[in-house]
C-alpha positions in Angstrom: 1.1 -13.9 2.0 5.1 -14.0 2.5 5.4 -12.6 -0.8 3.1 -9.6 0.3 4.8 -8.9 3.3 8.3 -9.1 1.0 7.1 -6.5 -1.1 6.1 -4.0 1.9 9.7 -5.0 3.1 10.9 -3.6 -0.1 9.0 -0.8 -0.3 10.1 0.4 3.2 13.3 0.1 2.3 12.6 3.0 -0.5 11.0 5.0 1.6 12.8 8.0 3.9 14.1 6.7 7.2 11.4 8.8 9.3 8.0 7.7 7.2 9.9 3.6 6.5 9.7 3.9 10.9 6.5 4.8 11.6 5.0 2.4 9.0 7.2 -0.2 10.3 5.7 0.9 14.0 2.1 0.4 12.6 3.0 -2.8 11.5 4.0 -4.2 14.6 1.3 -6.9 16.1 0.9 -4.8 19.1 -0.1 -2.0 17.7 -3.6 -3.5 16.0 -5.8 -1.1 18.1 -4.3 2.3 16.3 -3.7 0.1 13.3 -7.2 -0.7 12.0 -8.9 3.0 12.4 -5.9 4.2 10.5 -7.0 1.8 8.1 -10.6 2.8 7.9 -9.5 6.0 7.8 -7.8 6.1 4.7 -10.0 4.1 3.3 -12.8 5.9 3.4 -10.5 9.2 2.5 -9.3 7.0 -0.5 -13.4 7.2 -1.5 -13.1 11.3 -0.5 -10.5 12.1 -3.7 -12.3 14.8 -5.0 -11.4 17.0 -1.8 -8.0 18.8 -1.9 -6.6 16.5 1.3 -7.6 13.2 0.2 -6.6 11.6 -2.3 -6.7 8.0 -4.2 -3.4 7.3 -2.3 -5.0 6.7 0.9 -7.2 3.7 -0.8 -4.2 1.1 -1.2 -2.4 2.0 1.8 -5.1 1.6 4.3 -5.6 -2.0 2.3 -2.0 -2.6 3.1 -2.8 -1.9 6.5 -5.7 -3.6 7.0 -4.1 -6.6 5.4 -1.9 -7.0 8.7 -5.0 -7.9 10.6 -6.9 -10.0 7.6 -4.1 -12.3 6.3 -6.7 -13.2 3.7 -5.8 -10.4 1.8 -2.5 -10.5 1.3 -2.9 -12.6 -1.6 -5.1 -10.9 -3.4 -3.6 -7.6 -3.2 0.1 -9.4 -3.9 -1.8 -10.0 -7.2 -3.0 -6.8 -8.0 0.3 -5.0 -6.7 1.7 -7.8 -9.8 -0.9 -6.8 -12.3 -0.5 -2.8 -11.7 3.7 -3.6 -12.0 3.2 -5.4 -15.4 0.8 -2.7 -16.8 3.3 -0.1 -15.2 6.3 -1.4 -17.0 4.0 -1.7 -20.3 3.5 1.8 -20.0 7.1 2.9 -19.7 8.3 0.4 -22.6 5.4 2.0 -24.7 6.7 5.3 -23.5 10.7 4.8 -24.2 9.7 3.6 -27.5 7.7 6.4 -28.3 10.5 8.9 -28.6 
């Protein structure tokens, strides 16, 4: 779970100072009660891709949300965010050594 919550850490850092704030607002234990229908929300307009709005991007962040409130999953989706970074960095090696 740490190492979940490490990697969020890291990822706000990447983000712009404005978006890295609200999802750091979200996060906060207080704010459960907007937290998990945000949650639901995109993930059931993760499952809506085919419209123009929605997207497959709303799918792992309303996990990540939903993980605040369900520590359970923290492990497992530190272990898929692992898997998807080694197939990732497979890809680009296979890429660079393309050309």
């Amino acid at each position: 779970a740490q190492a979940w919550d490490d990697r969020i850490a890291q990822l706000l850092d990447l983000l712009p100072r404005r978006v890295g704030e609200s999802i750091a607002w979200l996060r906060a234990p207080s704010r459960r009660w907007v937290r998990i229908p945000a949650a639901l929300l995109l993930i059931l307009g993760g499952f809506l891709a085919v419209l123009p709005v929605f997207g497959l991007w709303m799918l792992p962040l309303g996990l990540a949300l939903l993980s605040e409130d369900l520590p359970g999953m923290k492990p497992s989706l530190e272990r898929s965010a692992r898997w998807l970074e080694a197939r990732w960095l497979r890809v680009v090696a296979w890429w660079r050594g393309r050309a």
